[in-house]
C-alpha positions as CSV (number, residue, x, y, z in Angstrom):
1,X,120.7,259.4,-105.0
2,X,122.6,262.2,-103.8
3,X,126.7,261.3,-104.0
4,X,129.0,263.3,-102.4
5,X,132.6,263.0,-104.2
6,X,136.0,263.9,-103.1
7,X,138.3,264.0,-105.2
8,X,136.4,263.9,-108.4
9,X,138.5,266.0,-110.4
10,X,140.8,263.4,-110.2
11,X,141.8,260.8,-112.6
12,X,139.9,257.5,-111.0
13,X,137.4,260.3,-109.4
14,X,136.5,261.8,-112.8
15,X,136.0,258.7,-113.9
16,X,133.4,257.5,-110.8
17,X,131.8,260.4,-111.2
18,X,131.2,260.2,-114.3
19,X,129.4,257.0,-113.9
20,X,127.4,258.2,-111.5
21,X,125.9,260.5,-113.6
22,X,125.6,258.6,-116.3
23,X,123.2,256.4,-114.0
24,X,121.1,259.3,-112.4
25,X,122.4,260.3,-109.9
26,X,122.8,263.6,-108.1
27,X,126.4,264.5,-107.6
28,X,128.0,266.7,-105.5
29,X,131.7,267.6,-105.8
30,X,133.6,269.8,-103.3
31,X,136.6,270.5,-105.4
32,X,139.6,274.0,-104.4
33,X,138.5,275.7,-107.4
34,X,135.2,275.6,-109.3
35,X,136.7,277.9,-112.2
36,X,138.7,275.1,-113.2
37,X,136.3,272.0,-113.0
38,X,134.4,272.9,-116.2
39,X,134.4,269.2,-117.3
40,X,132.3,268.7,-113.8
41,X,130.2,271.6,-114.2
42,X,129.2,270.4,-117.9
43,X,128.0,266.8,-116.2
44,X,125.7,268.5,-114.6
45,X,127.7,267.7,-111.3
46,X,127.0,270.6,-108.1
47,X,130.5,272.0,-107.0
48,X,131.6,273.3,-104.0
49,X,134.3,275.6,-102.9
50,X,136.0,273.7,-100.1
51,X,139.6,272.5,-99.3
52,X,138.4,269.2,-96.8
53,X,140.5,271.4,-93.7
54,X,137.4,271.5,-91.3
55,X,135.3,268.4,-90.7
56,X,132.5,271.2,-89.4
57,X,132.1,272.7,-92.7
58,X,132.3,269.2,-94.7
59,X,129.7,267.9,-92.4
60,X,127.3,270.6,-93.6
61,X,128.1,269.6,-97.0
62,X,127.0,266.3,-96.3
63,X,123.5,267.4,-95.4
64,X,121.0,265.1,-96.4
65,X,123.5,263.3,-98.9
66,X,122.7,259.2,-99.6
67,X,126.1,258.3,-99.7
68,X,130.0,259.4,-99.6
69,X,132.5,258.4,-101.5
70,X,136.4,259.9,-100.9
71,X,138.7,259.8,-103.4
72,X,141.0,262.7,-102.7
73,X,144.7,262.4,-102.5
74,X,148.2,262.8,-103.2
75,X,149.5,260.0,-105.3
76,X,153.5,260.9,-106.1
77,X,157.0,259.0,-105.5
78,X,160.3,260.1,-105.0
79,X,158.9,263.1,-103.5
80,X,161.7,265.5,-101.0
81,X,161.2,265.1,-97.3
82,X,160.1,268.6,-97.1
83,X,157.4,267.5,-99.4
84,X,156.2,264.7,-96.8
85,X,153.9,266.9,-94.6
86,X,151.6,267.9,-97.3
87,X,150.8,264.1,-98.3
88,X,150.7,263.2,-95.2
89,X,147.8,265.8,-94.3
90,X,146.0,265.0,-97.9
91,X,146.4,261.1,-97.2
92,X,145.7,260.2,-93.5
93,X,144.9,263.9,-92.2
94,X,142.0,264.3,-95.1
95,X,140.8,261.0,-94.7
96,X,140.4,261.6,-91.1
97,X,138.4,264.7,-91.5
98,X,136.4,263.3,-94.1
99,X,135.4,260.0,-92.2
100,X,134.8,261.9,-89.0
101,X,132.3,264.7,-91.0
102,X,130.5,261.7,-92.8
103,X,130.0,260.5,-89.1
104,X,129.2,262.9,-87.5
105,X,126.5,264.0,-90.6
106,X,125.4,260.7,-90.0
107,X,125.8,259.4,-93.8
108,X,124.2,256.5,-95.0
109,X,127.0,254.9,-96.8
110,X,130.3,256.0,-97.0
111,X,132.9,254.7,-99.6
112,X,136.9,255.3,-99.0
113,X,139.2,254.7,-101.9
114,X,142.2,252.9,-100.0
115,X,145.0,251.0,-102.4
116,X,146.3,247.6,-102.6
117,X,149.3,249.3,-101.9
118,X,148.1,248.9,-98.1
119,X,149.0,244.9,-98.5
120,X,152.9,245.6,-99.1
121,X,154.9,243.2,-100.9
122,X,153.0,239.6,-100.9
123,X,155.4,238.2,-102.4
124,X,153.4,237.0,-105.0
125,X,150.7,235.4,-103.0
126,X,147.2,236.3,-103.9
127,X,145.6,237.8,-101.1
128,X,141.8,239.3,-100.1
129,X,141.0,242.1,-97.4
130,X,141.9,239.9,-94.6
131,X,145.5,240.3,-95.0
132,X,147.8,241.9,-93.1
133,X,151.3,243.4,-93.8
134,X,154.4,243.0,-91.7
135,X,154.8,246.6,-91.2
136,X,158.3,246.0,-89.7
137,X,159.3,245.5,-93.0
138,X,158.8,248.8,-93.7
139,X,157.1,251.0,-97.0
140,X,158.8,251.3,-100.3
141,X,157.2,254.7,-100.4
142,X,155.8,258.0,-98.4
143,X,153.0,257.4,-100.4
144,X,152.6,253.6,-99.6
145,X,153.1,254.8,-96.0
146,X,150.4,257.5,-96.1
147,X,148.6,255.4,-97.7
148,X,148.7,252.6,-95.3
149,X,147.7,255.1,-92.5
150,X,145.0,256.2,-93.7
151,X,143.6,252.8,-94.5
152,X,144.0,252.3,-90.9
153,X,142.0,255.2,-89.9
154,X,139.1,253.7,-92.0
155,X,139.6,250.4,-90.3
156,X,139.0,252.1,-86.9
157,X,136.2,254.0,-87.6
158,X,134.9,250.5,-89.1
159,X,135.4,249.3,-86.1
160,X,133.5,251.8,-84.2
161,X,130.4,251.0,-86.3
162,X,130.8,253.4,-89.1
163,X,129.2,252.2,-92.3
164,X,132.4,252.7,-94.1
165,X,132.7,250.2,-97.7
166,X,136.7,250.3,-98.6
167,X,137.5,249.9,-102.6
168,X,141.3,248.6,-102.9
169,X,141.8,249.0,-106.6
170,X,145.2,248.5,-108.2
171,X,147.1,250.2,-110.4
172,X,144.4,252.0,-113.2
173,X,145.3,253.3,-116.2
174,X,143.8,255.2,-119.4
175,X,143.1,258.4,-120.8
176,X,144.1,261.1,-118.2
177,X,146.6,259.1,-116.3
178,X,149.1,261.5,-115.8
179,X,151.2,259.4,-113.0
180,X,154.7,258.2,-113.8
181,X,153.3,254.5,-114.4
182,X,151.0,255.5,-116.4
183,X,153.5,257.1,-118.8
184,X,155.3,254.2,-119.0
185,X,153.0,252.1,-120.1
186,X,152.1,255.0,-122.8
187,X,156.1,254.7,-123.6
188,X,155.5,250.7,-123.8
189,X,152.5,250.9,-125.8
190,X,154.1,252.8,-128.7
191,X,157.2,250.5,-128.3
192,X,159.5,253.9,-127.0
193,X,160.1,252.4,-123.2
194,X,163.8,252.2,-122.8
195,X,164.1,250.8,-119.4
196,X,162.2,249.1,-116.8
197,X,161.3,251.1,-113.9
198,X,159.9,249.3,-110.5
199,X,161.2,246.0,-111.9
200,X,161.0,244.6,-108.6
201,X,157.5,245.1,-107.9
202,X,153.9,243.5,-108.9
203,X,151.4,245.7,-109.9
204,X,147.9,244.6,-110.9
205,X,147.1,246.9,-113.7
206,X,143.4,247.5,-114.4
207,X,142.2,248.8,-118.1
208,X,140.2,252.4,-117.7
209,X,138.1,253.0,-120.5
210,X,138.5,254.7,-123.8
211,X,142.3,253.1,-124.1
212,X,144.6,253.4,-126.2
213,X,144.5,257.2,-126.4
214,X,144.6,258.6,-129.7
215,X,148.0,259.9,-129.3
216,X,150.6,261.5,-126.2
217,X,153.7,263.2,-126.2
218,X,156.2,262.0,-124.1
């Protein structure tokens, strides 16, 4: 098959592409900078230059591809509110651009990453795809938000008969995780984490690969 990835430079994208790979497959990688994707070049994985701004140029990209998968981002909290515009353009505005090129390319099979984020606070219910947030209740996050947004924009296309698959994983973490949970559970790991952070909230942690790491500094 020929895969194209977004955001495979990524943490969870290196790691997806990587499996792809490993099973045969042809991937395809549109990433700002090839000069510094060397471990996606030495896969064996095709790069293109491309910043996912035009869904004309994305759509040629996707010429004759099998399937899509988008898994390009911005995954930060506690960012400024001058900081908003740009994760909101790389959450809902990408995913827009990219869902509306796979379309219009006519893709086989398109995969978005969304977030169980999307559900909100359950409070500690166990729920499937079916559920639905109170969105009065507002986001604990710009990223939950953003995040929530552009899961609706999937949704929709769904809707309109896109063959769009949505993956909801949790919270992943492993070798490469360079998010602010991640480092904490580094810090708890090696029995250094002082404090608890988000104590409030569930997260569903799922085990990457290759973990432990063989060391960090914090």
């Amino acid at each position: 098959m020929r895969v194209v990835v977004t955001g495979a430079a990524g943490f969870i994208g290196g790691a997806v592409t990587r499996v792809l790979r490993a099973r045969g497959d042809d991937v395809v990688a549109v990433v700002r900078d090839p000069a510094r994707a060397q471990a996606l070049d030495e896969l064996g994985v095709e790069l293109v230059q491309g910043d996912l701004s035009s869904v004309e140029q994305f759509a040629r990209v996707l010429t004759d591809a099998d399937a899509l998968v988008h898994m390009a981002g911005s995954y930060r909290t506690g960012i400024l509110p001058a900081e908003r515009p740009a994760m909101e353009d790389a959450n809902v505005g990408t995913t827009t651009r990219v869902l509306d090129a796979a379309i219009a390319a006519r893709t086989p099979r398109i995969v978005y990453t969304s977030s169980v984020t999307v559900f909100g606070n359950t409070r500690g219910v166990i729920v499937d795809e079916a559920y639905q947030r109170d969105v009065s209740e507002g986001f604990l996050t710009w990223y939950d938000e953003t995040k929530y947004r552009a899961h609706v924009v999937a949704e929709e296309r769904i809707g309109q008969g896109a063959p769009i698959v949505i993956a909801m994983p949790s919270g992943v973490y492993g070798p490469g995780d360079h998010s602010e949970s991640g480092g904490q559970v580094v810090l708890a790991h090696a029995g250094r984490l002082a404090y608890l952070a988000l104590s409030d909230c569930g997260i569903g942690w799922r085990r990457s690969a290759r973990w432990p790491p063989a060391s960090r500094t914090s």
